[in-house]
N, C-alpha and C positions, 0 to 999 in steps of 0.2 A: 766761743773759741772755734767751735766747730766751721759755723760761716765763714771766719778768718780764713783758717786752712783751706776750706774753698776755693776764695778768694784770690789767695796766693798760685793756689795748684794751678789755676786759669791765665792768672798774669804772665806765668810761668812757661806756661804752654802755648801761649801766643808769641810770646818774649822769642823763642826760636824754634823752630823744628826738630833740631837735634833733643832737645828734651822730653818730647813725648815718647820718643823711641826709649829715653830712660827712662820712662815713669810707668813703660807698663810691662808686666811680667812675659819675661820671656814666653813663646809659644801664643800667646794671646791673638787673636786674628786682627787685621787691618784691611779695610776695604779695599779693593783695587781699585786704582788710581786717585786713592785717598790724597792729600798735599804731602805730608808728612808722616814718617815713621818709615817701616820696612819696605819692600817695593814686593809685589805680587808676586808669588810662588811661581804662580806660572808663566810669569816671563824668567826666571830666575830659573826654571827647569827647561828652558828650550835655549839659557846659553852654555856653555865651555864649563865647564869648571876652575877656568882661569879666573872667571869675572868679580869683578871686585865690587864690594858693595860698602860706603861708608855710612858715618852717624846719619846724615842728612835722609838714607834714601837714596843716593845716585846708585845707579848702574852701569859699567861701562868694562868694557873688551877694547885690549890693544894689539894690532896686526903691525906687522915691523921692525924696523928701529931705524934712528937716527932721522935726518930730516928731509925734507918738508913735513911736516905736525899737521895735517889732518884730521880735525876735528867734525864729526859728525853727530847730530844728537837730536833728540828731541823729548818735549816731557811730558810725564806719563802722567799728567794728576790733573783733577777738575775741582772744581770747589767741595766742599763739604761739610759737617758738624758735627762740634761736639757737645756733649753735653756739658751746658754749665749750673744747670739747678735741678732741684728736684721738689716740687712742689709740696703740700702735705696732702693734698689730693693724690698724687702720683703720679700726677703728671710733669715729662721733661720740657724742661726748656732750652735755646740753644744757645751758642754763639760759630757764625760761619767763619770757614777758616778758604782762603782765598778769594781772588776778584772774578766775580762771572763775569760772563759775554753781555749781558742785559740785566739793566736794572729791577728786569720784572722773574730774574731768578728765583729768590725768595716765594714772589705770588705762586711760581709753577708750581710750588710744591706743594700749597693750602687743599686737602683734602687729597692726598697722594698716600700712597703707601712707602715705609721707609724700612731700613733695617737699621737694626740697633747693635753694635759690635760691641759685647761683654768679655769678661777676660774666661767666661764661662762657655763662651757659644753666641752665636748669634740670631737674635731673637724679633719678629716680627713686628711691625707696629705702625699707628697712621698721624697722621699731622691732622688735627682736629679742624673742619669748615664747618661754618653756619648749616642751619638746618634752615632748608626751605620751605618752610609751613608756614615758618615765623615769621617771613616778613614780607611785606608788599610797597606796592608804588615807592614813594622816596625815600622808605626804609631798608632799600635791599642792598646786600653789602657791594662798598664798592673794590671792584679787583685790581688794589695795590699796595698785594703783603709785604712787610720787611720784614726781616727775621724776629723783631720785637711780638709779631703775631703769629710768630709758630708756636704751636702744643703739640706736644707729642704724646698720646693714647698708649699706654704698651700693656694695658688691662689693668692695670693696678687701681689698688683704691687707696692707698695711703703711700707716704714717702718708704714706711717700712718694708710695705709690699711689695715696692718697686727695689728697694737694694736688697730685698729677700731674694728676687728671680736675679741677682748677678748685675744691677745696674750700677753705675758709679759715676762721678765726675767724670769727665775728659774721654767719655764713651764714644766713640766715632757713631754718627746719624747719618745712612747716606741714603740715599731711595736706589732700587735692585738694578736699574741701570741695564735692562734685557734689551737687546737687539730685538729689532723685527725680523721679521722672514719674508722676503719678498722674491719667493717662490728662486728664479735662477739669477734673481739680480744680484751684482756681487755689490760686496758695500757696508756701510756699517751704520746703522738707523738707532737712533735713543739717544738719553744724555750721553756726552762723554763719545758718541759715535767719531768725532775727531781725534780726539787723541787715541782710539784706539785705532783709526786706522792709519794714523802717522805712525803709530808703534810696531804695528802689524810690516808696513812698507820698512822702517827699520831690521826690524828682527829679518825680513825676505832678504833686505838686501844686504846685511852683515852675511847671510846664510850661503847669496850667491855670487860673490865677488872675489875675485883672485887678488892674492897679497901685488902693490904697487907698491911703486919707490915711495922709501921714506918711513914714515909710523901713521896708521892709520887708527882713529879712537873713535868708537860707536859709545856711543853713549844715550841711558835713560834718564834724564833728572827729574827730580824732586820739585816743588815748589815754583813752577812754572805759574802758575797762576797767583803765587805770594810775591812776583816781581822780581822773579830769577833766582828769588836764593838758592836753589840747589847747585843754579849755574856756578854764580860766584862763588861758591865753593869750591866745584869742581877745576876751574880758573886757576885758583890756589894749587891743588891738586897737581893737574897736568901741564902745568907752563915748562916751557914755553911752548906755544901753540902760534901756528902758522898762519890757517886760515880754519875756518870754522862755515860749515853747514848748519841751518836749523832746518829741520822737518815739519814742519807744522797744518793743520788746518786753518782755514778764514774763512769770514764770516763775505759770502760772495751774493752782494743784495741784487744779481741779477736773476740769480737763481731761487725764485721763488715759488716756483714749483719742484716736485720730484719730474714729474714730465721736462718743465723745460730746461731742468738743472743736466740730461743727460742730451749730445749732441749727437752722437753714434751708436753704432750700435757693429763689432768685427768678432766673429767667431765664440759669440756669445760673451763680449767682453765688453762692459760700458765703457766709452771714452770720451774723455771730454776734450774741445777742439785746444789748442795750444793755448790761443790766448785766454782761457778758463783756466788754465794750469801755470801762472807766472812764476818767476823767480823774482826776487826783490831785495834791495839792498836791504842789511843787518841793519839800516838805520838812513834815511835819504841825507844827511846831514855829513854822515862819513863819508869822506870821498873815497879814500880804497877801497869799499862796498861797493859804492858806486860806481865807482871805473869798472868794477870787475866783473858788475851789472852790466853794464854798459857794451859790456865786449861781448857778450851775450844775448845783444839786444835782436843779433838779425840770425843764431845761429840753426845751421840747417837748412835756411832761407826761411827761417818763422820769425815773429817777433816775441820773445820771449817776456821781455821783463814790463809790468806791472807793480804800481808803487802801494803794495799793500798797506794793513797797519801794522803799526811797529811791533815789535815782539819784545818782552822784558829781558826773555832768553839771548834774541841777540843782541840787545842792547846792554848786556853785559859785555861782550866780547868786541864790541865797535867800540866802548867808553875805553878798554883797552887798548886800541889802536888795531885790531885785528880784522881783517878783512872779512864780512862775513856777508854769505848770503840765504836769501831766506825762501827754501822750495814749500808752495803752497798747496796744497789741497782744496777746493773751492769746498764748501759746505751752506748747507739752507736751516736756517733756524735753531745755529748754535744758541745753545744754553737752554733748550727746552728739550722735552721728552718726544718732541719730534727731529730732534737734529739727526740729519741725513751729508754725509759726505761722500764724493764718487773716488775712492782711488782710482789715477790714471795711470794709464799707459806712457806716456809724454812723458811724466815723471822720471822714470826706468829709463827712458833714451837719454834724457837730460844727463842720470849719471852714471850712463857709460861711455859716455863723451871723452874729450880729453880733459876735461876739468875735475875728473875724478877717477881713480880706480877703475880700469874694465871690468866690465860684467862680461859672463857669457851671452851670447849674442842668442835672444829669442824671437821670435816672432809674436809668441802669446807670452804675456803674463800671469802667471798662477799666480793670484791673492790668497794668500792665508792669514784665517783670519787666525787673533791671538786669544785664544778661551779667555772666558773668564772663570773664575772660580765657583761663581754661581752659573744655575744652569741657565740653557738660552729660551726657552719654553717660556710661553706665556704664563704657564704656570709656576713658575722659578717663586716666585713671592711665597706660593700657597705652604702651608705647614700643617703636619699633623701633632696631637701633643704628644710630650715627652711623661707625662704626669702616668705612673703605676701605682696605684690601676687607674684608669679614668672614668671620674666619679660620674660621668657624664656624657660613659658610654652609650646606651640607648636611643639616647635620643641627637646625639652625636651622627649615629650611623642611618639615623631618617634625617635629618637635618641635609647633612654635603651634599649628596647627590637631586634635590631640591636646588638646593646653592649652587650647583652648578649648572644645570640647564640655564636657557635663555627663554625666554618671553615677552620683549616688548610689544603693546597692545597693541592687538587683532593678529598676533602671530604666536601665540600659547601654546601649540599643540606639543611640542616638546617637556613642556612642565608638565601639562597635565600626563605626558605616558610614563613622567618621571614620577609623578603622586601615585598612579596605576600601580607601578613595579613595589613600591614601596607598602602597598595594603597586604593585609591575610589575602590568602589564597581565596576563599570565598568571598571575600567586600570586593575583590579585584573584579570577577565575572560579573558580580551583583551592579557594579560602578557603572552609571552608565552617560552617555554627554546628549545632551540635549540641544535642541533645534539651535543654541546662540554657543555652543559652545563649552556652558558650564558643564562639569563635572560632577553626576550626584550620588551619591551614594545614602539608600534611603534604610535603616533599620525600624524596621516593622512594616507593617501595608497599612495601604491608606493612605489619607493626606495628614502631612506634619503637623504635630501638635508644637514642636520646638524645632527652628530652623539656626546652625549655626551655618557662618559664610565666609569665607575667605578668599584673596582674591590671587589669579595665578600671575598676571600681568605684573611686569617691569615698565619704566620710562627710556626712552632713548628717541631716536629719531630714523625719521622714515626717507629714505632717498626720493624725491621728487623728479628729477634731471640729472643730467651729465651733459656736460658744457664740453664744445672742441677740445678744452685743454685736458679733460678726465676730471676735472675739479666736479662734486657733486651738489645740489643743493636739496636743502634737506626741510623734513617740518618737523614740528615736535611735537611728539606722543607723552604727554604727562607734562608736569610740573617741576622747569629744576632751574637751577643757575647754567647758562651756557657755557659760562666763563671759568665751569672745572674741566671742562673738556678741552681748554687752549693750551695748543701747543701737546697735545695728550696722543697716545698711540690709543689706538681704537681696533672691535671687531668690525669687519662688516659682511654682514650676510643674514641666511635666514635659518630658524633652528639649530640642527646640526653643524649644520658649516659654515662656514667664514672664513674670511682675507685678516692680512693685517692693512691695516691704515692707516693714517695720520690727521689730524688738525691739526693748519697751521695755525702759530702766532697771530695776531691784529699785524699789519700792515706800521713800520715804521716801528717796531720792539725792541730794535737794538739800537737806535739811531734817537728817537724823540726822547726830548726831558720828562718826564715824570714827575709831575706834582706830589709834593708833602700832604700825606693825610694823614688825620690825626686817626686813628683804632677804627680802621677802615673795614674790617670784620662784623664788627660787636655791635650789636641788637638794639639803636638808638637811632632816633630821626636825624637825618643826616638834609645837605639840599642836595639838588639833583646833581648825577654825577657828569662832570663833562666829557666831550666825545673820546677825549685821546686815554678817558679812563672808563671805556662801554667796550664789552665784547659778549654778543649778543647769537640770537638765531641767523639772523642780515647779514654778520662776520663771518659765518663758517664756511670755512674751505677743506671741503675732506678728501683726500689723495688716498689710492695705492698704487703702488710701483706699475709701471709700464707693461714688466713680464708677470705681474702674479697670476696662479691660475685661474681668477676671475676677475675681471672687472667689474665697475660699478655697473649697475643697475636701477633704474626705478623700480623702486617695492623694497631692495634689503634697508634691512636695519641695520642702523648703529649705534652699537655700545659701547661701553670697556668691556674689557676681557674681566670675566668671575675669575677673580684670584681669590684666595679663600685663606684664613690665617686662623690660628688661635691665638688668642692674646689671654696671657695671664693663665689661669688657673681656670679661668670658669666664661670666660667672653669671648667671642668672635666677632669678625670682619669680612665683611664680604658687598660686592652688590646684591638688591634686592631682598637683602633681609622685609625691606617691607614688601611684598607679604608673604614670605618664602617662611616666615615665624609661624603666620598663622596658621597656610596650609602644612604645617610640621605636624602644631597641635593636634589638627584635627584629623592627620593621620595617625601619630601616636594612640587617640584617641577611639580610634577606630581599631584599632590593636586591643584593645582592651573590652570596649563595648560589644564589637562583632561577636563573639562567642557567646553574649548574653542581650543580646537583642530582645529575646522574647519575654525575658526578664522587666525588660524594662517597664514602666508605668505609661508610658504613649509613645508614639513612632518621634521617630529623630530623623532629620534630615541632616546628614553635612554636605556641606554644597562647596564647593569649589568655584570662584566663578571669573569669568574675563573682562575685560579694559574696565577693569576700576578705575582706573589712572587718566582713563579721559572720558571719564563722566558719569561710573557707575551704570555701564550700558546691560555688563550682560547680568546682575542683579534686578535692574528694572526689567528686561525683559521677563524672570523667572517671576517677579512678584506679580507681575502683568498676567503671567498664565495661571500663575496661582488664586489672584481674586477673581478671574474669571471662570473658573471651574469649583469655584467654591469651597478650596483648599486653601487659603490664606494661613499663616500658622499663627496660632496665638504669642507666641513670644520668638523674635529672633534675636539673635547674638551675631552681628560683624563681629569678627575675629583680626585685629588688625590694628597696626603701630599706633603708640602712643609717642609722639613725636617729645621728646626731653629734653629740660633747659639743664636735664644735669650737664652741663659743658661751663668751660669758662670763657665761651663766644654770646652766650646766651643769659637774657635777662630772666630770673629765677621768677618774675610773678605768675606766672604760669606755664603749667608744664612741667610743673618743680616732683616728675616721679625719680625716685633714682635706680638706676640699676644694682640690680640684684637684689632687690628686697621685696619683689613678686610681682605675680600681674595685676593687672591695672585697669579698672574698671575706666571707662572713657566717657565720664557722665556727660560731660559736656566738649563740643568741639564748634568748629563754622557751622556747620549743617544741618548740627542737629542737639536736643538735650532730653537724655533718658528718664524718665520719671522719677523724683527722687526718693519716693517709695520704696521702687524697683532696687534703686541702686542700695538702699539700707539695707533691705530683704538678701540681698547678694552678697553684702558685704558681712554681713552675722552667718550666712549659710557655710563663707569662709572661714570665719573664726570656729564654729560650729568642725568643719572639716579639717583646722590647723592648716588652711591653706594660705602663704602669706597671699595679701593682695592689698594695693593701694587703688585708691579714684582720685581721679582729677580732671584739669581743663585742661584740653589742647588744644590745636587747629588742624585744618582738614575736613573732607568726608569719609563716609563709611557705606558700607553697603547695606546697614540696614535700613541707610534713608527710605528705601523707595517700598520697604515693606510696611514703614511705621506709618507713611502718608497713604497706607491704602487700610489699617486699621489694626497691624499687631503691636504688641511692644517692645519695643527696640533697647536693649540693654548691651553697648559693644561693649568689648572684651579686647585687651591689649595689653601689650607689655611695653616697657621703657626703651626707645631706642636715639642715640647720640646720632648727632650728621645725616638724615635722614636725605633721600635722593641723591645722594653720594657713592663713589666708586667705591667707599670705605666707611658704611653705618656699619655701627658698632652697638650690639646686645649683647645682653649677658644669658647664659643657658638652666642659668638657675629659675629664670622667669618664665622660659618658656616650658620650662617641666613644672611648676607654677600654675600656669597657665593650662595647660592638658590636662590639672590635677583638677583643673575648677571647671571645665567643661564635660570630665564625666561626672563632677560630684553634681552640675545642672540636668545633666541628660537624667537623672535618677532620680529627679524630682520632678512629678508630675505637673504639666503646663498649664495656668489659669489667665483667667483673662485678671485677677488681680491685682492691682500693682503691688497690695503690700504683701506678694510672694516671690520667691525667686527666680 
């Protein structure tokens, strides 16, 4: 019965817009420029307190009376979802509610970070991608999600756990939708960057126009993207109507850069030339559109009009017979998380013309832009928990600021002062970096008898050039899918600082057909995939703005931005959890050990060390100096991911550790296999200590390769992580306190060359 109701509640809520609005409790939050339901607060607090708001969502102010009917409007919503399942896993599944700009909407979102709107609050969570460890050659997924392949992660581990934290059907799922910052450029960058900045030009110009003959109607609507319904509502609503404006963005494929998308440049005000800025009949088919286009064609002595694409919105109001015309805003890469739109100036002259209402006569335009209700911050995603007390404080407050630094290989030095800050007072002075970089921190003298290792280095990619046009090319540091960074807003720089920036889309994302693939994701030999479905290292085109305060360079890096969340009760999200876990450990670890260092039964090294990620460099360097001085340690421990098929992207025969139910011996992986001896003796010293821990196979390397091929025994040490090389791998923190638990229960047991010891 229960699925029924489900079932029903979905049907329901598809069936019309005006029902969501009734089905959820008043006060309840609604994303901005969700399709349906309430309309954002904050456009609702910067109008009159006249304005009128119906079931649908429309928003709209009336100036005047009597006629000519003046209708001016545009709409406020972009695609979105909601929930329509809930796994016994925990995890959501969706269905989308409007029609994107691109077929490859759904893919943008595979491994993205989303919010999840509860009637509780709203709560952070990621759309689950393949891990890249798992798959190689003509196994590698190909990148052409529908929404049938979205998961949504929000920590949980059962369907209970999930409607425990406040989830339910019909939950709006939107991703945080942050603007860029591109330093003085005015503008509006991210999904959705169109429709706010046609709302933004709306809200300016209701704000700055003197009343004119007749009744003039501004108006927000609804369901722009559902094929007008808010419109045809509103139709109903305010008839008769004379003539009608839409405001809108388009998708303008000349503009395929940010560079070549901007023609001018007056008083610090982008502008783009006339003919980037058309007006366009409400429908080319309508003739009174058309004519009235038409009359328009040469005005000012420009040529104004361009036969854009049709609009649903005005295609409501032409099926009427009303005259409508459609003022465009040129935009680059609608419907990804790089869309970039330029409000113009031409816009603003167009309508203080005689075809509409005077404005006050400016020279500059002031764009204001229209808040949103989340903040604009790269950090807008990030969350602290709400959970009193938090069970999972300690290790909480060494973990973030780990997770927050940068470090893509050969550029660490920032992780590592962030590991520094984070030791006792005395491991801090004692910590010292050596000839490659690594970070050592040695309790007791002498050469190591037990060496644990962990690495500082991230993956991203390294700026090689910058091309006339500012476009850069890049190479890659690590191992990852290129294809989660398309269409993605990006850092770029080195350590501390950074730009914002963009990746564009593949070439042809809004326009080319799209092949049917079957579970295009999931972890099964697949044949090779073809061109128009390949988005690679060869495709990247990475842009910042014209004015930001730095341009590209050879040498920075590029990332994503560390957005940081807690998910659930007990998990987090972040980049570079790998190996931002392990060096946690073994600073925890180092909390605890340092004050009994002399205690201990033989010296211990923890080692921190760099570009793991392309190729275990500065480990082999340290193992290199170690057999040559005669310090080899009898036993190491890598400290470092065990890559998990806990997912439902992922084939369970190996790999199968799950989160949260401890750390994880890595008996076997690509590179290498621990003695299984070794791994017995570990795993009783566990039980022995009540420390959970699991072993298994995974893939990848580790850092204790380069110590085992020169003669210690290599036993790595890991915890369970989902999505791995992802903007959004996901651990649980009970493993990694797990884990710190079983590295000083090793350091306190004296090292043999044994295997059947610990």
């Amino acid at each position: 019965m229960r699925n029924g109701v489900r079932s029903l509640a979905l049907m329901a809520l598809l069936s019309g817009a005006c029902l969501f609005t009734g089905a959820r409790q008043e006060g309840s939050p609604v994303p901005p420029m969700f399709p349906s339901g309430r309309p954002d607060p904050a456009l609702l607090e910067r109008l009159p307190k006249g304005a009128r708001v119906d079931a649908y969502g429309n928003v709209w102010v009336t100036r005047g009376q009597g006629r000519p009917h003046v209708l001016v409007l545009t709409h406020r919503d972009v695609p979105g979802y909601v929930v329509s399942s809930i796994t016994p896993q925990g995890y959501l599944r969706l269905q989308r509610l409007g029609t994107p700009a691109t077929a490859l909407y759904d893919q943008f979102q595979v491994g993205r970070r989303v919010l999840v709107y509860t009637r509780g609050g709203v709560l952070p969570a990621v759309i689950a991608c393949p891990s890249t460890h798992f798959r190689r050659g003509a196994d590698v997924p190909v990148p052409e999600a529908t929404v049938d392949d979205l998961w949504v992660d929000v920590g949980a581990e059962s369907d209970r756990e999930a409607e425990a934290m406040g989830i339910a059907l019909l939950d709006p799922v939107v991703p945080p939708r942050t603007p860029l910052d591109f330093g003085s450029m005015v503008g509006m960058v991210g999904e959705g960057g169109g429709v706010r900045a046609a709302s933004s030009f709306l809200l300016r110009f209701f704000r700055e126009t003197h009343a004119g003959p007749g009744t003039t109607t501004f108006a927000w609507v609804s369901g722009g993207t559902e094929g007008g319904r808010g419109s045809r509502r509103l139709l109903e609503t305010l008839a008769p109507i004379d003539s009608a404006y839409v405001v809108e963005a388009y998708p303008d494929l000349s503009a395929d850069s940010l560079a070549r998308g901007l023609a001018d440049m007056q008083h610090g005000i982008p502008i783009i030339h006339s003919e980037e800025c058309p007006v366009s009949p409400g429908d080319s088919a309508h003739a009174p559109s058309r004519a009235w286009a038409d009359r328009l064609a040469n005005w000012g002595g420009r040529s104004w009009v361009r036969r854009v694409r049709n609009s649903p919105d005005a295609r409501v109001f032409t099926s009427a017979g009303i005259p409508t015309l459609i003022l465009a805003m040129p935009e680059a890469y609608p419907g990804s998380g790089a869309e970039r739109v330029w409000p113009t100036k031409d816009a603003n002259h167009l309508l203080s013309g005689k075809t509409f209402p005077r404005v006050p006569s400016r020279t500059d335009v002031e764009w204001g832009l229209w808040p949103e209700t989340a903040p604009a911050s790269p950090q807008a995603w990030s969350t602290e928990s709400d959970a009193e007390p938090d069970p999972h404080q300690v290790a909480w407050r060494v973990l973030r600021p780990l997770l927050a630094a940068y470090g893509v290989s050969e550029h660490e030095s920032a992780v590592a002062e962030a590991i520094r800050e984070q030791l006792p007072p005395g491991a801090r002075r004692a910590a010292r970096l050596d000839e490659r970089g690594n970070l050592v921190l040695a309790l007791g003298p002498g050469a190591p008898a037990r060496l644990f290792v962990a690495h500082q280095d991230e993956i991203g990619y390294r700026v090689i050039s910058v091309g006339a046009d500012q476009r850069a090319q890049v190479a890659k540091k690590g191992g990852f899918y290129d294809w989660l960074y398309e269409g993605e807003r990006v850092r770029v720089g080195n350590g501390t600082t950074g730009v914002d920036g963009v990746i564009a889309p593949r070439p042809g994302y809004l326009t080319d057909a799209r092949p049917v693939i079957a579970r295009p994701l999931l972890d099964e030999a697949r044949p090779p995939m073809g061109k128009e479905s390949r988005f690679d290292v060869a495709d990247l085109r990475v842009e910042v703005g014209p004015w930001a305060s730095q341009h590209l360079r050879p040498g920075d890096d590029v990332t994503v931005f560390h957005e940081i969340a807690r998910l659930g009760a007990h998990r987090v999200s972040a980049r570079a959890i790998d190996d931002r876990y392990g060096c946690a450990a073994l600073v925890m670890a180092a909390k605890e050990l340092w004050p009994r260092r002399k205690q201990l039964p033989n010296t211990i090294w923890l080692v921190w060390s760099v570009e793991e990620e392309i190729g275990l460099k500065g480990a082999e360097w340290l193992a290199d100096s170690l057999a040559h001085h005669g310090m080899l340690p009898k036993r190491v421990h890598a400290v470092d991911t065990f890559v998990s098929s806990d997912s439902p992207l992922e084939d369970s025969r190996y790999g199968d550790a799950k989160l949260g139910q401890g750390a994880v011996v890595r008996a076997v992986d690509t590179s290498h296999e621990a003695p299984i001896e070794a791994v017995r003796a570990t795993l009783a010293l566990a039980r022995a200590e009540d420390i959970p821990l699991q072993y298994g196979v995974t893939s990848g390397g580790n850092d204790g390769v380069p110590f085992a091929e020169r003669g210690s025994i290599n036993v790595p040490l890991a915890w369970p992580l989902r999505y791995s090389h992802s903007a959004v791998e996901v651990a649980d923190l009970r493993d990694l306190e797990s884990l710190t638990r079983l590295v000083i229960a090793l350091s306190k047991v004296p090292a043999t060359d044994d295997p059947n010891r610990p």
